[in-house]
C-alpha positions, 0 to 999 in steps of 0.5 A, spaced: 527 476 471 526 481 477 529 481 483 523 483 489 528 489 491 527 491 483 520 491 484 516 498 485 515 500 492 509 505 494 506 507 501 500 505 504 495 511 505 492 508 511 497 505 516 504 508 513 507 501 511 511 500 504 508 496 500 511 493 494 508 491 486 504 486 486 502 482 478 494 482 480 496 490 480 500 490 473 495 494 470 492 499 475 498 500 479 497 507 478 491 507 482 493 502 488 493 506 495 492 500 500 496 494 502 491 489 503 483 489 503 484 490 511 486 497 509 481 498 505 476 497 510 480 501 515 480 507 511 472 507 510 471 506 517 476 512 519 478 517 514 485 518 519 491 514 519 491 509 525 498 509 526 503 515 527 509 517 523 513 512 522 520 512 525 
């Protein structure tokens, strides 16, 4: 069994925020750009990030 910090990790294309594997993504990890379904509307309002470089 997989520990959490074993899992894959990307970055949110729109706040910025690591994210990490999710078993509902399993088989479109590839293609997964956003944290969550807030991102994903987000993004379609906006197309800049809303947060700065992070820290």
């Amino acid at each position: 069994m997989r520990r959490k910090q074993d899992l894959p990790q990307k970055e949110c294309v729109q706040c910025q925020r690591p994210f990490t594997w999710r078993k509902k993504w399993a088989r479109c990890w590839d293609e997964v750009r956003f944290c969550s379904k807030r991102c994903r509307r987000g993004a379609k309002q906006t197309s800049t990030p809303r947060r700065q470089e992070r820290e």
